[in-house]
C-alpha positions as CSV (number, residue, x, y, z in Angstrom):
1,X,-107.3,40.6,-29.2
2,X,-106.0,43.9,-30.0
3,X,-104.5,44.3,-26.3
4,X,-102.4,40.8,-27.0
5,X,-101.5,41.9,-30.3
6,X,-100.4,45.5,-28.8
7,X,-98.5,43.6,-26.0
8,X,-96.6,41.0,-28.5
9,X,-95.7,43.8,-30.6
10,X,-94.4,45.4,-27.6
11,X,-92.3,42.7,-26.5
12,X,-90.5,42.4,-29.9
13,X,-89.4,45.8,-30.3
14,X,-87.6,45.8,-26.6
15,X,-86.1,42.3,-27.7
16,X,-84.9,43.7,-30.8
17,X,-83.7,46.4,-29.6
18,X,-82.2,44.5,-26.4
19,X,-80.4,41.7,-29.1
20,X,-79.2,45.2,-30.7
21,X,-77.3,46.4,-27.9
22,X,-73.4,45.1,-27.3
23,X,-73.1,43.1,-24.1
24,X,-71.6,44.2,-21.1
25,X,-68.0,43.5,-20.8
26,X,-66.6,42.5,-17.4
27,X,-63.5,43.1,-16.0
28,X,-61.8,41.9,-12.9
29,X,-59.8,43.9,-10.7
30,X,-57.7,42.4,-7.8
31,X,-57.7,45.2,-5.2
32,X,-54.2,45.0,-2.9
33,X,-54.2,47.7,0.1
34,X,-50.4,48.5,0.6
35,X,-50.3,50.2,3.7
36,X,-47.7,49.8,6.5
37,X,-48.4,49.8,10.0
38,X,-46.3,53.2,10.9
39,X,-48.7,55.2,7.9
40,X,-51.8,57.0,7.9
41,X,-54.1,54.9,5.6
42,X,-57.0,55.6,3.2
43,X,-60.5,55.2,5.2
44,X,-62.6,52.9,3.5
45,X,-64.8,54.9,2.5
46,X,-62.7,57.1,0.5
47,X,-61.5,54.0,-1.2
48,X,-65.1,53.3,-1.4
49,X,-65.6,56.1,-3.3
50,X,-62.3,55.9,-5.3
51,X,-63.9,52.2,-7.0
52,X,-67.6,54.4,-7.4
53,X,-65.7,56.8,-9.4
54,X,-64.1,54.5,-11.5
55,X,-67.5,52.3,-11.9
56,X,-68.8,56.0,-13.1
57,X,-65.9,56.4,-15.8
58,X,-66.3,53.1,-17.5
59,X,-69.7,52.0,-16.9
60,X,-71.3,54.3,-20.1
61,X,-68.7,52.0,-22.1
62,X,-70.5,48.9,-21.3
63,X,-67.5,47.7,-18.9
64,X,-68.8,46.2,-15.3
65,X,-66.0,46.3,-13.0
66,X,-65.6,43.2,-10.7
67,X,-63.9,43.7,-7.5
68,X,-61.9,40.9,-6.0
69,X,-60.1,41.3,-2.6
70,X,-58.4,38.0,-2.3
71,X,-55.3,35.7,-3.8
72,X,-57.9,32.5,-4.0
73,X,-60.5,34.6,-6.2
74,X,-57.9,36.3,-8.4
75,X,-56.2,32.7,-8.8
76,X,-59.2,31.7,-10.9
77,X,-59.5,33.7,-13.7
78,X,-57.2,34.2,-16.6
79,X,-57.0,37.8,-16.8
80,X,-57.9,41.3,-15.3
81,X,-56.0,44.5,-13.5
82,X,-54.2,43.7,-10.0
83,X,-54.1,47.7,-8.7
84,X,-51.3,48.0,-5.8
85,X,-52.8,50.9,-3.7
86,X,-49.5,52.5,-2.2
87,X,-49.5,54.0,0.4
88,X,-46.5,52.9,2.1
89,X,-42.7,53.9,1.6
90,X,-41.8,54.3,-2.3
91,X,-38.8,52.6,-4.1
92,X,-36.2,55.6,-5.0
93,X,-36.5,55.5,-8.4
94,X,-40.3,56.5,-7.9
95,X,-39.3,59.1,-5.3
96,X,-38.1,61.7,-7.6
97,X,-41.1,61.6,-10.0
98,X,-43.6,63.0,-8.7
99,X,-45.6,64.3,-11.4
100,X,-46.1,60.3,-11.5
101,X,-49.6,59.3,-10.5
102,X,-49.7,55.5,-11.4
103,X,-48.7,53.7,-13.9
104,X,-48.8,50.2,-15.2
105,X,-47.2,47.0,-16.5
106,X,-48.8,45.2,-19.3
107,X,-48.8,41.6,-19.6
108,X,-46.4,40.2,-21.5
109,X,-49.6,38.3,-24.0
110,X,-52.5,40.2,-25.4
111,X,-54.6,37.8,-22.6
112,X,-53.4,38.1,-19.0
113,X,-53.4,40.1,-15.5
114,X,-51.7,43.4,-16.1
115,X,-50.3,45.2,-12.8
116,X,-51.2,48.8,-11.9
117,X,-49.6,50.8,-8.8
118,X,-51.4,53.9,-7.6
119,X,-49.4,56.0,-5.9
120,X,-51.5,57.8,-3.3
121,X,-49.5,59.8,-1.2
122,X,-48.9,61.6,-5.0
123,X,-52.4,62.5,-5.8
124,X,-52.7,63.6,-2.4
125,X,-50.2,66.0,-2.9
126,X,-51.7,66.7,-6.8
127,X,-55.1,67.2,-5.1
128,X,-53.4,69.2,-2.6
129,X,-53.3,72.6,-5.3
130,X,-56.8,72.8,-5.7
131,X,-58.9,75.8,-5.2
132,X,-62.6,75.6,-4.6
133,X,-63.6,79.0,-4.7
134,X,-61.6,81.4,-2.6
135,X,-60.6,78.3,-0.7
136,X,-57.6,76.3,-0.7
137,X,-57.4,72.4,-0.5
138,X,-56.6,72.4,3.2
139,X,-59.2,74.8,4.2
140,X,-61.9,72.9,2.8
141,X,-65.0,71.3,4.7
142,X,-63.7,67.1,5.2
143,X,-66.3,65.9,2.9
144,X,-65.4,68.1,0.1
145,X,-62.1,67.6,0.5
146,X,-62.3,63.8,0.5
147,X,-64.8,64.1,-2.1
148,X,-61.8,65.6,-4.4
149,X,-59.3,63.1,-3.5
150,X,-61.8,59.8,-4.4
151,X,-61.8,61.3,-7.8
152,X,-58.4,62.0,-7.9
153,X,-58.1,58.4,-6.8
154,X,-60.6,56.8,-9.0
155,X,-59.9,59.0,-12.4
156,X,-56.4,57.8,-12.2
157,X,-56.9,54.0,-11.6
158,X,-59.8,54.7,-14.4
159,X,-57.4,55.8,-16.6
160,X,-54.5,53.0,-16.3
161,X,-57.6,51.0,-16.5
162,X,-58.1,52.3,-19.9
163,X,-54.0,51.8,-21.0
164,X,-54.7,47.8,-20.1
165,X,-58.1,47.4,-21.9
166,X,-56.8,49.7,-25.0
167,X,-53.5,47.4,-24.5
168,X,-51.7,50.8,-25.5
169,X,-49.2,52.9,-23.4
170,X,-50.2,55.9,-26.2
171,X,-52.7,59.0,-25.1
172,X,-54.8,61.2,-26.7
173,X,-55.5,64.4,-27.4
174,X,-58.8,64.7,-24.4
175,X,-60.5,63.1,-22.6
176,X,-59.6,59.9,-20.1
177,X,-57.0,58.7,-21.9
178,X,-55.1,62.2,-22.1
179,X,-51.4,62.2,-20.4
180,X,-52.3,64.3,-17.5
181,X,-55.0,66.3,-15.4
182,X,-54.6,69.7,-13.5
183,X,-55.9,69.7,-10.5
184,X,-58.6,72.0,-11.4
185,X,-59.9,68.8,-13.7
186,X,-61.0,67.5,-10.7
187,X,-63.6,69.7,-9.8
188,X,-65.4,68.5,-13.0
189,X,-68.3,66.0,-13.1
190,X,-66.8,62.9,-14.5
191,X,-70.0,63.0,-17.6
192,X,-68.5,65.6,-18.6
193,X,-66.1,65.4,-22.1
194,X,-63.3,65.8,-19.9
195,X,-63.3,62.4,-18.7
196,X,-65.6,60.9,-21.5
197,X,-64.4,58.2,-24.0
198,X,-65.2,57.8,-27.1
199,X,-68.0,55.1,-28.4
200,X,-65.4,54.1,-31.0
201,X,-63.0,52.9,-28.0
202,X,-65.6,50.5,-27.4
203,X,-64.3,48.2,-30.3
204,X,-60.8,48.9,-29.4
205,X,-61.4,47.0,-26.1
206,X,-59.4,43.8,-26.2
207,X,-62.0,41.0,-25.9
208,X,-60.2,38.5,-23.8
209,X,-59.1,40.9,-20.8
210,X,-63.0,41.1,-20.0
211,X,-65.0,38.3,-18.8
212,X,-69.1,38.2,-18.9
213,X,-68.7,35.3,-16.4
214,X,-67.7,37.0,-13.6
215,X,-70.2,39.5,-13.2
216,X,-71.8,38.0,-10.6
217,X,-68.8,37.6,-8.5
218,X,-67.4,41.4,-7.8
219,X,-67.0,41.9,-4.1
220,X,-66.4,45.3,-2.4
């Protein structure tokens, strides 16, 4: 008797505490490749390991990211992030910034798909200035090297991420949401306060640009 009421009272305290924890927010994100057929493109599996990173960022937050590669799945639901990984040749009026990373359009309601373009030929060359060690960027062993650029890759997207879940074009101070990184940032773990947010952006999240529904349905 003592065992069952040992195990009852065990299965009340992780149900309280479960029904005490906020529920996981979902977010879908329409994933469009823009590469021509004349330029080098990202291998998958540094754009792999560009979505990892940005799972990594926004995961302690509660916020599952769902991954959708395809007009018909993006068609069905209301709102999310369509990222426009460029990679091909840039308009002119982008070609003189180039202390431009990304950036992103917010919808023109509170509740709707906001569109993010990443340019990656940029970060390449941002990445480019690191040193790891006595070593520059282009002396690197591969893996380390592409290592560097899928953070580059996936902080970025992470952080215009943040910009349509805030619904806010401000930054702050640290952390994610600050206005930019040196490339030295990127040689930091992303659990680090560098690229932490705040629990108190938590309840700044808008509700209706996150969907529990769809958190079965991510595709990679």
């Amino acid at each position: 008797m003592l065992h069952a009421l040992a195990a009852l009272a065990m299965a009340a305290a992780v149900a309280a505490t479960s029904s005490n924890q906020p529920p996981h927010k979902t977010l879908v994100v329409w994933l469009i490749h823009r590469c021509g057929p004349a330029t080098s493109c990202l291998p998958s599996r540094i754009v792999g390991s560009m979505q990892t990173e940005t799972e990594r960022i926004w995961s302690p937050l509660d916020v599952r990211l769902a991954w959708i590669d395809s007009v018909g799945a993006a068609a069905t639901h209301a709102a999310g992030v369509t990222v426009m990984l460029e990679e091909g040749e840039y308009p002119e009026s982008w070609a003189s910034r180039d202390t431009v990373l990304a950036a992103l359009t917010q919808p023109a309601g509170s509740c709707g798909w906001g569109v993010a373009h990443v340019w990656v030929r940029q970060i390449e060359r941002h990445t480019a200035l690191i040193r790891h060690g006595n070593q520059s960027f282009p002396a690197l062993p591969t893996a380390l090297a592409e290592t560097f650029l899928s953070r580059a890759l996936g902080r970025t997207l992470a952080h215009e991420i943040g910009h349509y879940l805030l619904g806010t074009r401000e930054h702050a101070a640290r952390g994610l949401m600050r206005p930019r990184f040196t490339p030295q940032d990127l040689l930091e773990d992303p659990i680090l306060p560098l690229y932490g947010l705040d629990s108190r952006d938590r309840a700044r999240l808008i509700a209706c640009r996150t969907d529990q529904d769809t958190a079965s349905h991510g595709t990679r």
